[in-house]
C-alpha positions in Angstrom: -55.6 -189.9 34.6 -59.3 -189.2 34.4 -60.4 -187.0 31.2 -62.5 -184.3 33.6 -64.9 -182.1 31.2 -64.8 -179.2 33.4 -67.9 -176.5 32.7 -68.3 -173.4 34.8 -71.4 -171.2 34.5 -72.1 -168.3 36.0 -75.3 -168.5 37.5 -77.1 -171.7 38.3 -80.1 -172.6 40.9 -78.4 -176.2 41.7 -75.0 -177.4 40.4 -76.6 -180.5 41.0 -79.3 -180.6 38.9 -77.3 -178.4 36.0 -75.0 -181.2 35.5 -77.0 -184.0 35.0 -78.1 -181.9 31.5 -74.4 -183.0 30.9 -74.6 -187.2 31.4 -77.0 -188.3 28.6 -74.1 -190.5 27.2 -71.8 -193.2 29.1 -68.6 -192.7 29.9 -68.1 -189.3 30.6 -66.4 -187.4 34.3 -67.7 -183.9 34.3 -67.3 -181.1 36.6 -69.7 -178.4 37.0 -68.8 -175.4 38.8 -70.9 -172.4 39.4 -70.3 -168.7 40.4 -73.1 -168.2 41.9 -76.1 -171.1 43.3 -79.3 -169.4 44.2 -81.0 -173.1 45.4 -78.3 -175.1 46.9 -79.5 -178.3 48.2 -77.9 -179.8 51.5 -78.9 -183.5 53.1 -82.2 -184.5 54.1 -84.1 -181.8 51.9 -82.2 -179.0 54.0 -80.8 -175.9 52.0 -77.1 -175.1 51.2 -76.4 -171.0 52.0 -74.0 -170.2 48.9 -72.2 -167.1 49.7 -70.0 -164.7 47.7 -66.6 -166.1 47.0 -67.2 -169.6 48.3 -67.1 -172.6 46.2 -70.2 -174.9 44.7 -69.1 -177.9 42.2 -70.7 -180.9 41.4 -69.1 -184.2 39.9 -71.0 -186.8 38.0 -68.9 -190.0 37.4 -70.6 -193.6 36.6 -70.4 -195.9 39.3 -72.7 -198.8 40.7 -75.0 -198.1 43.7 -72.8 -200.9 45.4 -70.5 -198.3 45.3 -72.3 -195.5 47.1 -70.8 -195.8 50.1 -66.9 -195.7 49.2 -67.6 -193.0 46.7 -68.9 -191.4 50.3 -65.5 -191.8 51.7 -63.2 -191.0 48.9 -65.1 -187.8 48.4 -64.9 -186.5 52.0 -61.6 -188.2 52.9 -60.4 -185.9 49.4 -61.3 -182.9 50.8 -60.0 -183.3 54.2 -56.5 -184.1 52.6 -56.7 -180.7 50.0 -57.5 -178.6 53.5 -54.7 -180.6 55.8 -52.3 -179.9 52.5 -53.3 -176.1 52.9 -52.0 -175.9 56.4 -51.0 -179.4 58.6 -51.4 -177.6 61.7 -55.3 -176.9 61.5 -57.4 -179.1 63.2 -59.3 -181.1 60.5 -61.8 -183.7 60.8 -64.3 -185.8 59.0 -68.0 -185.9 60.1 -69.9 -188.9 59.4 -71.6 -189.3 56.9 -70.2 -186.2 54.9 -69.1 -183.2 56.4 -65.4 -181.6 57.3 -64.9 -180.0 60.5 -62.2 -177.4 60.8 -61.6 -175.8 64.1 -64.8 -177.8 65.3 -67.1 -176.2 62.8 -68.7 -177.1 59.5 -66.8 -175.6 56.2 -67.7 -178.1 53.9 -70.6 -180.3 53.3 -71.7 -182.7 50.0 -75.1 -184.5 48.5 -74.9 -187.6 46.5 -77.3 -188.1 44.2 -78.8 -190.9 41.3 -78.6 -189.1 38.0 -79.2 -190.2 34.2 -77.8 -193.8 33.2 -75.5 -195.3 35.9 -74.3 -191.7 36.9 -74.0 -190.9 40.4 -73.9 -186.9 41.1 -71.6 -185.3 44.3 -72.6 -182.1 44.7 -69.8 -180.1 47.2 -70.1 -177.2 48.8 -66.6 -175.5 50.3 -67.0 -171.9 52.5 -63.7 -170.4 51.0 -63.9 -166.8 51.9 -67.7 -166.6 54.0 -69.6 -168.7 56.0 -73.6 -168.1 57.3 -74.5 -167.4 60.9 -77.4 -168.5 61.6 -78.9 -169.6 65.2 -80.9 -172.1 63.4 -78.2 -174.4 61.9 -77.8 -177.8 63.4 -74.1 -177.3 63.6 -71.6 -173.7 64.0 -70.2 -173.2 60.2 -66.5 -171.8 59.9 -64.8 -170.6 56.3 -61.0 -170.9 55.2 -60.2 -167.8 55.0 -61.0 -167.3 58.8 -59.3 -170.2 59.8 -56.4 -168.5 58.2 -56.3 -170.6 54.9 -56.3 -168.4 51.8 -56.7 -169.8 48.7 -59.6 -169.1 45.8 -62.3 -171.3 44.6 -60.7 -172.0 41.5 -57.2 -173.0 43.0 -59.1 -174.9 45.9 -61.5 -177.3 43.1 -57.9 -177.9 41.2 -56.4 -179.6 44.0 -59.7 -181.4 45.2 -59.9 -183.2 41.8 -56.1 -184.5 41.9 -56.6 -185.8 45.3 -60.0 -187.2 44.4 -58.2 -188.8 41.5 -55.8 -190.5 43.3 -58.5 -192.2 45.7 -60.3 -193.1 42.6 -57.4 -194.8 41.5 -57.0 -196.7 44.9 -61.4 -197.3 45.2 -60.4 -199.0 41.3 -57.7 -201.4 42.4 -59.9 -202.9 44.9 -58.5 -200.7 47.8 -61.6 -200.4 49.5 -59.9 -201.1 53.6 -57.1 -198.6 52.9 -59.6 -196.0 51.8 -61.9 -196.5 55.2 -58.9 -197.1 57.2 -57.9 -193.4 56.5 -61.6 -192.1 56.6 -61.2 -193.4 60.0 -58.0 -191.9 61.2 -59.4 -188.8 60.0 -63.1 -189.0 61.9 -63.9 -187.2 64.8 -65.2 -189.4 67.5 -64.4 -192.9 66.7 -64.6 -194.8 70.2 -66.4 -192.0 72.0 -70.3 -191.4 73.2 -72.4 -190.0 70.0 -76.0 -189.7 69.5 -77.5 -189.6 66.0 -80.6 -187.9 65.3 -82.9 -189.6 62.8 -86.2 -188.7 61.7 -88.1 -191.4 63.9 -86.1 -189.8 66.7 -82.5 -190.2 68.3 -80.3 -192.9 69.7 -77.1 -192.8 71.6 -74.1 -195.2 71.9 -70.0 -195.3 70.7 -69.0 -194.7 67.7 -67.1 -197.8 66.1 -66.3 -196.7 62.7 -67.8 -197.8 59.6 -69.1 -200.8 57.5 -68.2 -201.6 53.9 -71.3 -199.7 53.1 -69.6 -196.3 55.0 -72.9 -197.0 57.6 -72.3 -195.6 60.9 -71.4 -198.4 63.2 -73.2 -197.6 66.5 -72.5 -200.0 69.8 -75.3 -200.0 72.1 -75.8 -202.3 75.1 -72.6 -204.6 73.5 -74.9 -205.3 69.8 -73.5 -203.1 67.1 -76.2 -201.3 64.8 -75.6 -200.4 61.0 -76.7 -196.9 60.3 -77.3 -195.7 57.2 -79.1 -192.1 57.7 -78.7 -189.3 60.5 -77.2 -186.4 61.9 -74.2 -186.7 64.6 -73.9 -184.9 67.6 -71.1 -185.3 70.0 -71.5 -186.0 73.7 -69.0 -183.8 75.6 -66.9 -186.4 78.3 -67.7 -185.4 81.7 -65.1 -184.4 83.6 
């Protein structure tokens, strides 16, 4: 079993940055979890709307950048199976690189970042009980609670760090195809049209999975491109 030093605080700007204050020595898993985040970061310098209620962690674990990638899919593949738990009939699906989709909207998102030593931080954000409108989001956002899921913050992050746990324990015993083999079943789009949107501009083709690296695998005019960066958008099939 991992040894988790779990710290909640009630206020923080970025669970994030609060918890590399907490990995100035090796061999430490720590869980910071705030009340409230008044400067949530999301991907590509984008901000993270915390709302009342919902839930904002971060993890810091040492693991070699080799490793990015599966920690990727462990992370994300841990959350969709804590929400599928919650109720097997919602529609749940994982958005490359990092995102859950329930209902076809965004409730959950994460940012992986370098800290202190060989410490690599995942910050998650969950929309428990609210989620933002806004017109100017990339994607529509969605919350548990209106999918019909009720649970709180607290009882949510409990069971997110035994089924993180238990893909650790698989990622350690050199499990690395089983773990992408259920990223996979659990994707949304695999085999289909996508475009990704990068920030030298946007390319479309079929989504066929993922490398060893978690890189988007992109099939365009029968060559198959590694992705490592970008947003994906779905093509709707014409009828």
């Amino acid at each position: 079993m991992i040894n988790w030093q779990i710290i909640t605080l009630g206020k923080v700007g970025s669970t994030n940055d609060e918890i590399k204050k907490y990995c100035t020595e090796k061999g430490k898993y720590v869980v910071l979890r705030a009340i409230k985040q008044t400067s949530g970061r999301g991907r590509r310098g984008r901000s993270w709307c915390s709302m009342e209620g919902n839930l904002f962690f971060s993890l810091a674990l040492e693991m070699p950048l080799s490793k990015l990638g599966m920690l990727v899919v462990i992370a994300s593949l841990s959350l969709h199976q804590v929400i599928k738990n919650l109720n097997s009939q919602a529609e749940v699906k994982l958005k490359w690189p990092n995102d859950v989709l329930l209902d076809g909207a965004k409730v959950s998102g994460m940012l992986l970042e370098k800290g202190q030593l060989d410490y690599i931080i995942v910050g998650i954000g969950v929309n428990i009980a609210k989620h933002p409108d806004n017109a100017e989001m990339l994607y529509p956002t969605t919350s548990l609670q209106e999918a019909g899921i009720h649970i709180t913050a607290e009882e949510f992050m409990a069971q997110y760090l035994q089924k993180f746990e238990q893909n650790m324990e698989l990622l350690q015993a050199g499990k690395d195809d089983i773990l992408r083999n259920q990223w996979l079943k659990c994707a949304k789009g695999v085999g289909e049209k996508i475009a990704v949107r990068q920030e030298e501009g946007e390319q479309s083709g079929i989504f066929r999975g993922i490398d060893e690296n978690a890189h988007l695998l992109l099939e365009k005019e029968n060559e198959i491109c590694h992705i490592r960066v970008g947003d994906v958008f779905y093509i709707e099939k014409e009828i």
